[in-house]
N, C-alpha and C positions, 0 to 999 in steps of 0.2 A: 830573358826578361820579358820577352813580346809574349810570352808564351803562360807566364805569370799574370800580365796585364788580362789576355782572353779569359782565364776562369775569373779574376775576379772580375771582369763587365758581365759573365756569365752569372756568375752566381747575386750580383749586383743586380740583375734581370729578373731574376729566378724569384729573388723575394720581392720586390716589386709586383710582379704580378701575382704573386700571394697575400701582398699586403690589402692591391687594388680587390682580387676576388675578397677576400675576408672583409672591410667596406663594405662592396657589392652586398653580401650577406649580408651583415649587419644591417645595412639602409634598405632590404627588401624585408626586413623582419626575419629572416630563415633561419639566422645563428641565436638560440640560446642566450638571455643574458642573467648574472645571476646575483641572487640579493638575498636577505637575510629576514624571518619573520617573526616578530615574538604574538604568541596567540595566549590571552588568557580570555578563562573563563569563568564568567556573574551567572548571577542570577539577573535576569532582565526585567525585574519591576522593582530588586531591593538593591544590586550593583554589588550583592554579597559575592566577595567567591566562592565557587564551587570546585572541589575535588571530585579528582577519578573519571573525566569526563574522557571520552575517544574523540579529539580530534581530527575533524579530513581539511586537507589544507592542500591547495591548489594553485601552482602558477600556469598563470593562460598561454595559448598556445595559439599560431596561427598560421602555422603548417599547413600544406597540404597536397595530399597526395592523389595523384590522378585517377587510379587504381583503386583506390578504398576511402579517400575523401578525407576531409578535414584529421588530424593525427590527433590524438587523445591528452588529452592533458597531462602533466605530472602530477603526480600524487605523493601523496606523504603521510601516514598514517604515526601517529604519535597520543599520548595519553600525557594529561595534564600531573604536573610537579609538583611534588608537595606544595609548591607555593599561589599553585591552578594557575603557573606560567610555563608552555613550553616554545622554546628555540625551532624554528626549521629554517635549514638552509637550502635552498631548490633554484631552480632555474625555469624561466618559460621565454619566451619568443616575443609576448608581450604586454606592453605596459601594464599589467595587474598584478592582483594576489587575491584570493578567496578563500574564507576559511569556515567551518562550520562542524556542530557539533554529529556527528558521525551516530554516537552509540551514548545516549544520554543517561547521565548517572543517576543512581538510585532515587525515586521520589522525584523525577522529575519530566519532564518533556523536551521533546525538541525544541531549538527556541527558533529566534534569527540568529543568522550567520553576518558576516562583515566582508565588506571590498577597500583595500586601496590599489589608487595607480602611483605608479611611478611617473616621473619625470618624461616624457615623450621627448624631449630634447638630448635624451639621451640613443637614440638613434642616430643621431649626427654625430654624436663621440666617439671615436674608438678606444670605449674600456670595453670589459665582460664583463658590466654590470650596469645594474637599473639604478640610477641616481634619485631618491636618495638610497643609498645602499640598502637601510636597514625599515622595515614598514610596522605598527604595532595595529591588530587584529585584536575586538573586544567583541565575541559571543556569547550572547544569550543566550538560556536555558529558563524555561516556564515551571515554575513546581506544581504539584499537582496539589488539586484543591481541597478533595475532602475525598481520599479515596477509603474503601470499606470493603469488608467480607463480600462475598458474594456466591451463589451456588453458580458453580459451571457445567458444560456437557457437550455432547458430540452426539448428534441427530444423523444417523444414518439407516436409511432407508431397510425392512427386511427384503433379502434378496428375493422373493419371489414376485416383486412389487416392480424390480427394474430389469429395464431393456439389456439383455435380448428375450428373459424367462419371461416375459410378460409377451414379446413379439409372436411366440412359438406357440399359442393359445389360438384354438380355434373354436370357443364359443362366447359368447356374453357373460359377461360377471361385473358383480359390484361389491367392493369390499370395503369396510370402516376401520383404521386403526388409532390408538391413540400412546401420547408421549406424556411422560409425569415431568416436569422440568427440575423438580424440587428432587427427587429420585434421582433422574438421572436416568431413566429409562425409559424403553416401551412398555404398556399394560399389557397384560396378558392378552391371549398367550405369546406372545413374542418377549416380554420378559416380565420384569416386577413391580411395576411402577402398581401407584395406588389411585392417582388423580388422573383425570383424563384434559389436560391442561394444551395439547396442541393435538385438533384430532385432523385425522388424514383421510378422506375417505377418493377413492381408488375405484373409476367406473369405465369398464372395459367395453368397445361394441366391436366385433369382429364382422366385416363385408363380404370375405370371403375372394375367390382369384380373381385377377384382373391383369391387365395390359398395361403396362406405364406408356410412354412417349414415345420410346423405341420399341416399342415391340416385346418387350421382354416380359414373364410374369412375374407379378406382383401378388404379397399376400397387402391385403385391405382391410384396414381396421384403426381404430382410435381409442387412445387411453389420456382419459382427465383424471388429474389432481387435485383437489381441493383442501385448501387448507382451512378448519374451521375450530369456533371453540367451542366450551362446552356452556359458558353462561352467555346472556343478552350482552352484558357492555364492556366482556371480551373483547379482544381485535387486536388488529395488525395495522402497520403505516411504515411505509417507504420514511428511511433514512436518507435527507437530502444532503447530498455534496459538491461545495462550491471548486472543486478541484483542484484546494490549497492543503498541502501534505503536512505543511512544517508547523508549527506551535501549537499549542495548546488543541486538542479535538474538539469538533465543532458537536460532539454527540453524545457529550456525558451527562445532560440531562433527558430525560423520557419528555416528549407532549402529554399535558393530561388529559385530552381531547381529542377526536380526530380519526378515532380506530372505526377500522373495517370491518364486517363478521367476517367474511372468508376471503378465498383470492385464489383462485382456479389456473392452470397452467394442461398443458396439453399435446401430443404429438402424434403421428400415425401419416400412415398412408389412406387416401380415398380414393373411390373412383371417380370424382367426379373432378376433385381438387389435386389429386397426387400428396406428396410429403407433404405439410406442413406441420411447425413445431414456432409454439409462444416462447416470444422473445424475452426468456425469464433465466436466463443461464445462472449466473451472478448475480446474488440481491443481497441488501441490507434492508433489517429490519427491525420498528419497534416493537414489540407487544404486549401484551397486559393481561394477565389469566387471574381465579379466581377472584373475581370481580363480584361486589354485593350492595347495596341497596338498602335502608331501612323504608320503615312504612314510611317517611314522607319524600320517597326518592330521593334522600341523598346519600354518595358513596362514601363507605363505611368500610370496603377492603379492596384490596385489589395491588396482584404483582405488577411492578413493571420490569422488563429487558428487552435485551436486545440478542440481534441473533444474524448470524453471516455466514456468505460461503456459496457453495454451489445448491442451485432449487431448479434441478433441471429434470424433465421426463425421460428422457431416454438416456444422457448422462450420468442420471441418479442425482440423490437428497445426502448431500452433505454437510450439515451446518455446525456452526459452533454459538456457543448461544451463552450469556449472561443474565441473573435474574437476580434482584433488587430481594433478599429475604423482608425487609419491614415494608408492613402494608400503608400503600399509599405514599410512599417516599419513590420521587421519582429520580432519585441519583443512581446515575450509571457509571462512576468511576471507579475500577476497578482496585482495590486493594490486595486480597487474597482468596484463594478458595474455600469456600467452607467446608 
């Protein structure tokens, strides 16, 4: 009978101090608690639902691990219901919920996403769950405004233009080429285009050997790019970005004003300077080509787009580019390719 009495004080023990560590968890935030979310999704200026959207949905976490730092949130990847409501059931560490639209449906943009908290008095309870149990999440999506055909394309450099075949050149040279955007091409002879709508001209000066810093030889020489067009009120303008990713783009209209005639980028080694290279890796850009004029100076045609990606000298010229077919319509919203 004595011997009955010991496991049960033991086993009496035993869960007591599983009950006290689980507590402990619980009241440092470490255990998981778990709750229910319903996520639908509007349209966020009419409150219409929307189908087909990918929802990401999120319980927060406050984990952390000493060795790789704060532990990652749970995820949940689900697609809205016929009814543009869907269920997730998840768990996080704590008091929140986030949810947002992932992969925005047809004709539409990203919008805002939503937060609720749970009850923080729920750390003092011991359930496995967030009081109130169950949270409802309403995300917005932005429709898009007046999206249209558009010509597109892919601007890359001909390879005899980029680093290294350009490095490996041991006299002066200047060369001109040009891009048809409406084509889709380079002019001859590198391919078919017929307009000369982004012209590139390419001026080489070789120094010849030298010494860098250690000691070591260096070949010396400098290669500029310049971007220029083919009419006066042609040009080019930096794409400004406020560093807000989600809703609606801040870039679907052209300035109608503003443009640059060219814009120069540059790299090489010298003797005098060593390496340097313009800090032009990555750009966005507006622009506007055939551009025209009647007799009392006002414009009468002129494209506008846009154009992104890598513009770098020794990297190479990679762009992707958008261009507005009706002249003088300065909407950038994309619709389809022509």
């Amino acid at each position: 009978m004595s011997q009955s009495n010991t496991i049960v004080r033991r086993n009496s023990r035993y869960w007591v101090v599983m009950l006290c560590l689980w507590l402990a968890g619980m009241l440092s935030g470490c255990v998981s608690r778990f709750a229910a979310t319903r996520i639908s999704v509007v349209d966020a200026e009419t409150g219409q639902p929307i189908l087909g959207a990918n929802v990401n949905c999120w319980y927060s976490c406050i984990n952390y691990d000493p060795w790789s730092g704060p532990k990652a949130n749970s995820y949940w990847y689900r697609k809205t219901g016929r009814d543009n409501v869907v269920w997730i059931f998840g768990h996080g560490s704590a008091p929140s919920v986030y949810a947002s639209v992932d992969t925005p449906p047809r004709d539409y943009y990203n919008g805002h996403g939503d937060e609720a908290s749970f009850w923080k008095i729920s750390y003092i309870l011991p359930l496995p769950i967030w009081l109130p149990p169950v949270r409802t999440l309403r995300v917005g999506v932005l429709k898009k405004l007046n999206p249209i055909p558009m010509y597109t394309g892919h601007i890359a450099a001909p390879s005899q233009y980029n680093y290294p075949n350009v490095k490996s050149r041991s006299a002066n040279w200047m060369d001109v080429t040009a891009f048809d955007c409406v084509v889709g091409d380079w002019c001859p002879p590198h391919g078919r285009g017929l307009t000369n709508d982004l012209v590139f001209r390419y001026r080489y000066a070789y120094f010849g050997s030298s010494t860098n810093r250690w000691g070591q030889p260096v070949e010396c020489y400098r290669l500029e790019r310049t971007l220029s067009f083919a009419n006066p009120d042609d040009g080019y303008q930096f794409v400004k970005r406020d560093g807000n990713f989600s809703g609606r783009p801040k870039d679907l209209v052209a300035p109608s004003d503003g443009y640059h005639p060219e814009h120069t980028s540059f790299y090489g080694e010298t003797p005098d300077q060593g390496w340097r290279v313009s800090d032009d890796t990555h750009v966005e850009f507006y622009f506007r080509v055939r551009t025209a004029r009647d007799d009392k100076g006002a414009l009468i045609h002129g494209l506008y787009g846009r154009m992104s990606g890598r513009y770098s000298g020794y990297l190479g010229l990679q762009m992707d580019y958008i261009l507005n077919p009706t002249p003088l319509d300065t909407n950038l919203e994309f619709g389809r390719k022509l």
